[in-house]
C-alpha positions as CSV (number, residue, x, y, z in Angstrom):
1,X,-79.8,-96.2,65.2
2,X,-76.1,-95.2,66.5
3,X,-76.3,-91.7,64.5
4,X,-80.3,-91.2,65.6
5,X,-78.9,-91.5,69.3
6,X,-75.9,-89.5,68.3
7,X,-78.0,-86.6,67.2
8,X,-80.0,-87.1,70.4
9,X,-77.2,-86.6,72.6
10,X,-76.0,-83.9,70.6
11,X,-79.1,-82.1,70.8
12,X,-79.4,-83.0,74.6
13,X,-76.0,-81.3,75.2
14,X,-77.2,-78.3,73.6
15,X,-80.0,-77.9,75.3
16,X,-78.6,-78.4,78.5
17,X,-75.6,-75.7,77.3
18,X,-78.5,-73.1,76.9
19,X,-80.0,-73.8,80.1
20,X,-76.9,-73.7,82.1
21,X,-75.9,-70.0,80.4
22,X,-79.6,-69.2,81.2
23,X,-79.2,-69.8,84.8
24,X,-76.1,-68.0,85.0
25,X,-77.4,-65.2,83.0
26,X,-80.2,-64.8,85.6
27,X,-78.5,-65.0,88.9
28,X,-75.6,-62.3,87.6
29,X,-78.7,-60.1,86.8
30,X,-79.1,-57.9,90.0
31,X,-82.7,-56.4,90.5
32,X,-80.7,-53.3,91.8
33,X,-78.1,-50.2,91.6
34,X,-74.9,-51.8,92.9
35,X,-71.6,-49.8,93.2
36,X,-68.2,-51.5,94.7
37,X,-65.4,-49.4,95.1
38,X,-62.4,-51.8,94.5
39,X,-59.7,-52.4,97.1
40,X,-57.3,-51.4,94.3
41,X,-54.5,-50.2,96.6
42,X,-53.8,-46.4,96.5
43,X,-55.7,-45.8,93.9
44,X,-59.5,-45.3,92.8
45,X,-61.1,-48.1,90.7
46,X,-65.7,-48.3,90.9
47,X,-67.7,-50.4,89.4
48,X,-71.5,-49.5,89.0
49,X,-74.0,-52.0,87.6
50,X,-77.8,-51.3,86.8
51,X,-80.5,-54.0,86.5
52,X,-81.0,-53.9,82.9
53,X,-77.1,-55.1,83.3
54,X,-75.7,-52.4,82.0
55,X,-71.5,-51.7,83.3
56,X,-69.8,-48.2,84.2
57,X,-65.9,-48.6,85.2
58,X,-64.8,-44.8,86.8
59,X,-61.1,-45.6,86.9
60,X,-58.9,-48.1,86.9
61,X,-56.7,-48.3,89.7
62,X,-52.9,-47.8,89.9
63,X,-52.0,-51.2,87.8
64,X,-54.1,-54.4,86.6
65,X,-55.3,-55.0,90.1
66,X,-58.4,-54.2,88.3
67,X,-58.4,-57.2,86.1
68,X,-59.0,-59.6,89.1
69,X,-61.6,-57.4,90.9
70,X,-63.1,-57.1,87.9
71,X,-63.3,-61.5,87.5
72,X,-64.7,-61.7,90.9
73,X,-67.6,-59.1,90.3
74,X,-68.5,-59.7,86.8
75,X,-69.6,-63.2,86.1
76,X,-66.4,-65.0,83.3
77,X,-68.6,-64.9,80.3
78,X,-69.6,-60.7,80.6
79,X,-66.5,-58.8,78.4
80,X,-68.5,-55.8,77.9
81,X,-68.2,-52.4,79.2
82,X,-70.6,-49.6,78.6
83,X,-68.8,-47.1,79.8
84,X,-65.3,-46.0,81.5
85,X,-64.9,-42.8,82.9
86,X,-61.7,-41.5,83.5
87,X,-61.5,-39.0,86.3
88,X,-58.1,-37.6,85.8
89,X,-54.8,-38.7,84.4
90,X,-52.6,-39.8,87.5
91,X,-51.1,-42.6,87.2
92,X,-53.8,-44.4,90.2
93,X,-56.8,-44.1,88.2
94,X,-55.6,-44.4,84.8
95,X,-53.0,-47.2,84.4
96,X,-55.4,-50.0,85.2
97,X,-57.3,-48.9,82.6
98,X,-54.8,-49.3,79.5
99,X,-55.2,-53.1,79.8
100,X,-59.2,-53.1,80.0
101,X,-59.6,-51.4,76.6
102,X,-57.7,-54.6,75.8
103,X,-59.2,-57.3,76.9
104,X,-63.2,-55.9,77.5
105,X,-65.4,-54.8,74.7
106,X,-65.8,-50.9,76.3
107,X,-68.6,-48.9,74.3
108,X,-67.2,-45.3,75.3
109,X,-64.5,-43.6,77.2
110,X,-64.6,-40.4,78.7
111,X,-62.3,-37.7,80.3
112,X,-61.8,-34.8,81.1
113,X,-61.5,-32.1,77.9
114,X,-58.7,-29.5,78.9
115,X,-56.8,-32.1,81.2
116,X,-53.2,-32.1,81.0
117,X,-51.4,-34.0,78.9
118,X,-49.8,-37.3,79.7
119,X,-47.9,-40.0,77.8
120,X,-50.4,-42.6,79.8
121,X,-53.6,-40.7,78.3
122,X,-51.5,-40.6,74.8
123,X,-51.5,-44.4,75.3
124,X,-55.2,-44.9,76.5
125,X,-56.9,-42.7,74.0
126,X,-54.3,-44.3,70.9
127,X,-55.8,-48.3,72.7
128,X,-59.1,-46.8,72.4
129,X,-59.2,-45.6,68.9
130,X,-57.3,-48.4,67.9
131,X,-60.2,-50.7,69.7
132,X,-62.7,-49.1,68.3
133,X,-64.2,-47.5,71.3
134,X,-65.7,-44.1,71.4
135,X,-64.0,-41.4,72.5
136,X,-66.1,-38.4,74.2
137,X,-64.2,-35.3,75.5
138,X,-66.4,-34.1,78.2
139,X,-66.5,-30.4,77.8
140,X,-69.0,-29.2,80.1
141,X,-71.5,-31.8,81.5
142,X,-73.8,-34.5,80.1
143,X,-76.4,-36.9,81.5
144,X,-77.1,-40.4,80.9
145,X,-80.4,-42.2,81.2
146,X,-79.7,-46.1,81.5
147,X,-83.4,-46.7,82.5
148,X,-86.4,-45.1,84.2
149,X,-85.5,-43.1,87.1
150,X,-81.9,-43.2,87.2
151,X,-80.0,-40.9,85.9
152,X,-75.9,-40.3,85.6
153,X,-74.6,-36.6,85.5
154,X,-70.9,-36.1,84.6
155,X,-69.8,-32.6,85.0
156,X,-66.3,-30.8,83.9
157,X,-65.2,-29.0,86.7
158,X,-63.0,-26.7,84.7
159,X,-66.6,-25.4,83.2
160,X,-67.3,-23.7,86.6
161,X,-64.1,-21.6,85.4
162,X,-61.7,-22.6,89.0
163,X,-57.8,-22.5,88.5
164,X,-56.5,-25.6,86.5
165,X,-55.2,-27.9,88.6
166,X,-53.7,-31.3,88.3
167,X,-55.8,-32.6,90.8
168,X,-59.3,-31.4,88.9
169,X,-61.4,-34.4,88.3
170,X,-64.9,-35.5,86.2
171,X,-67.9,-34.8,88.5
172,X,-70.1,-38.0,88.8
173,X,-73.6,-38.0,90.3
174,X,-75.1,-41.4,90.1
175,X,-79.2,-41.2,91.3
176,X,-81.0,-43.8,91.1
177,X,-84.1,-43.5,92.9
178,X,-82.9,-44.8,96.7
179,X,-79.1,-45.4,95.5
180,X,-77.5,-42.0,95.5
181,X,-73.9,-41.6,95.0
182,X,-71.3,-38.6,94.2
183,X,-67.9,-39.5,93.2
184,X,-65.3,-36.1,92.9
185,X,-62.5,-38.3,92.2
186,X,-59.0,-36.0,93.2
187,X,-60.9,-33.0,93.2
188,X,-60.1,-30.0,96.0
189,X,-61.8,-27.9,98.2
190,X,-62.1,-25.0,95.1
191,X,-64.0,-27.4,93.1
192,X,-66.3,-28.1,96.2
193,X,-67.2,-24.4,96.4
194,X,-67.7,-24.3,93.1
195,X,-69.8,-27.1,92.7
196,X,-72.2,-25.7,95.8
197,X,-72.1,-22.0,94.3
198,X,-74.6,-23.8,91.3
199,X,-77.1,-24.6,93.6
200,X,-77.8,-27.4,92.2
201,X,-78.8,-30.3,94.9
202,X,-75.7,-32.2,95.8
203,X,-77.7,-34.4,98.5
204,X,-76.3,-38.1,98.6
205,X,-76.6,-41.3,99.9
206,X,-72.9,-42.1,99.4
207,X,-69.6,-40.0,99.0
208,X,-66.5,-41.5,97.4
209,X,-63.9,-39.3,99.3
210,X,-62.2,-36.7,97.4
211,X,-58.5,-37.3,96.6
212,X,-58.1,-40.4,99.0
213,X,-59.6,-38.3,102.3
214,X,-56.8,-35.9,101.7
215,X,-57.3,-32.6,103.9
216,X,-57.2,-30.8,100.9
217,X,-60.9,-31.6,99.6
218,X,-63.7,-33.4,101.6
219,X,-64.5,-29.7,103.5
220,X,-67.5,-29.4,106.1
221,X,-69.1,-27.6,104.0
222,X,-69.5,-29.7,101.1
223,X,-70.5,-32.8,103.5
224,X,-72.6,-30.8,105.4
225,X,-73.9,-30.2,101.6
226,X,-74.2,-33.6,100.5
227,X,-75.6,-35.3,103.4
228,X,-74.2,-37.9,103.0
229,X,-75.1,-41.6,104.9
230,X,-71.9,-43.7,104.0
231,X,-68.6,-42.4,103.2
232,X,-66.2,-44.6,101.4
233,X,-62.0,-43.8,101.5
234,X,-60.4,-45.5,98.4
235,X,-56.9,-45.7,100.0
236,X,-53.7,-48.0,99.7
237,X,-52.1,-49.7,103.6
238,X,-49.6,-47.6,105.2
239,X,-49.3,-45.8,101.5
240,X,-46.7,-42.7,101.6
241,X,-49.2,-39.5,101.5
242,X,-51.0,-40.3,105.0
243,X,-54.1,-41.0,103.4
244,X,-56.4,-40.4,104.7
245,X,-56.1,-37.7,106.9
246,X,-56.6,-37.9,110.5
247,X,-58.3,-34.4,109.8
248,X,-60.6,-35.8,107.3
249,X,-61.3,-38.8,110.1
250,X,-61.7,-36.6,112.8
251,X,-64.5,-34.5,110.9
252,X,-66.2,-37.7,109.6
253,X,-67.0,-38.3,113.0
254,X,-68.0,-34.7,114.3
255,X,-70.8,-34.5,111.5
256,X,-71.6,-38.3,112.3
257,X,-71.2,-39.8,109.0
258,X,-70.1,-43.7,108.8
259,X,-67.2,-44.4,106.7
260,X,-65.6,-47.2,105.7
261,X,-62.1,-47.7,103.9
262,X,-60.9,-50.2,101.2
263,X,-57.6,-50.3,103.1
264,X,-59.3,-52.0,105.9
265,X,-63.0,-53.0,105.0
266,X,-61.4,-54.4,101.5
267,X,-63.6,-54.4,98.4
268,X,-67.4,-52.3,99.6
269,X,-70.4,-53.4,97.7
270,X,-73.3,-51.0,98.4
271,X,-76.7,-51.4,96.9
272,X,-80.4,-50.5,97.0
């Protein structure tokens, strides 16, 4: 009788283990596109999440900041990462990543083919190989379908033949339907015209600002360009490069484009 109720409460617990993961499961599933752009400090860390749960990380912030911005938006059980994109190899968007590969299952890594080289991107690529996660130089651009109707476009700047430059960064066009979002990470104001000389449509919902809303990107034509309704300024408090700049702020508000900054606004979730 005493092992019959044992296996009882045993299967019980069970039961009521499945349910509990089940409930979980469901309310960390989102019905939409979601992106939050990290208050990371002066540095760039995004998170984007699709409703068939799927994870991108672009960037990881200038130390493991990221680690508990990633425990608040990412329910304790989920340890996997489809994809991180590296923009560029300063030290504020790829040290934060070194300890991800480490402690998340990542699928795939990406950067930039033809970047500089850096002891930090020695170190990333040598935790990546050694973690088993793929590896894909982006040479020119590639696209990645997810699900129906949303589609990501990473692009190689360097392909457009402009000047290499420390600052170039992986395009990323994220559109999903009514969730449209560009992110440029450090790229200039060459890159911009470059990027409008394709033709291609560059029209957004939301703009990541170039290099920190530095004057030296985030030009009126490009926004003019993208069109876009929110502008978001991944920026550090009272960091040492004026980010942004009063000149970026000042044109934000002559083309009438709401903006919000991670300095001040924290951690921004947008979704649709």
């Amino acid at each position: 009788m005493f092992k019959e109720r044992k296996y009882i409460f045993g299967a019980v617990l069970v039961i009521l283990i499945l349910l509990f993961c089940l409930i979980l499961s469901i309310k960390s599933y989102t019905a939409k596109v979601e992106i939050s752009f990290f208050d990371i400090g002066q540095g760039d860390s995004s998170l984007i999440k699709f409703p068939n749960n799927k994870i991108i990380l672009v960037d990881g912030g200038p130390d493991n900041l990221v680690l508990n911005r990633l425990g608040k938006y990412l329910p304790y059980y989920e340890r996997k990462i489809d994809l991180v994109v590296l923009s560029h190899f300063h030290d504020d968007h790829i040290m934060g990543l070194i300890e991800i590969i480490n402690r998340y299952k990542v699928g795939s890594l990406l950067y930039m083919k033809g970047s500089k080289d850096s002891p930090l991107l020695k170190e990333l690529l040598n935790k990546a190989q050694k973690n088993n996660v793929k590896v894909i130089a982006l040479d020119k651009k590639m696209e990645i379908n997810y699900q129906n109707n949303c589609v990501i476009k990473l692009l190689n700047p360097l392909s457009l033949k402009i000047k290499i430059d420390d600052n170039n960064s992986v395009i990323m066009q994220v559109n999903c339907g009514l969730l449209k979002a560009v992110l440029t990470g450090d790229s200039n104001s060459e890159v911009e015209k470059a990027l409008l000389n394709t033709k291609e449509n560059w029209s957004t919902s939301i703009f990541k600002a170039s290099h920190h809303g530095s004057k030296t990107a985030n030009s009126e034509e490009f926004l003019k360009a993208l069109k876009p309704k929110m502008i978001v300024v991944s920026v550090g408090v009272n960091n040492r490069f004026n980010h942004p700049s009063p000149e970026t702020l000042e044109l934000f508000k002559k083309l009438k484009i709401n903006y919000k900054r991670t300095d001040i606004n924290g951690s921004i979730i947008l979704t649709k």
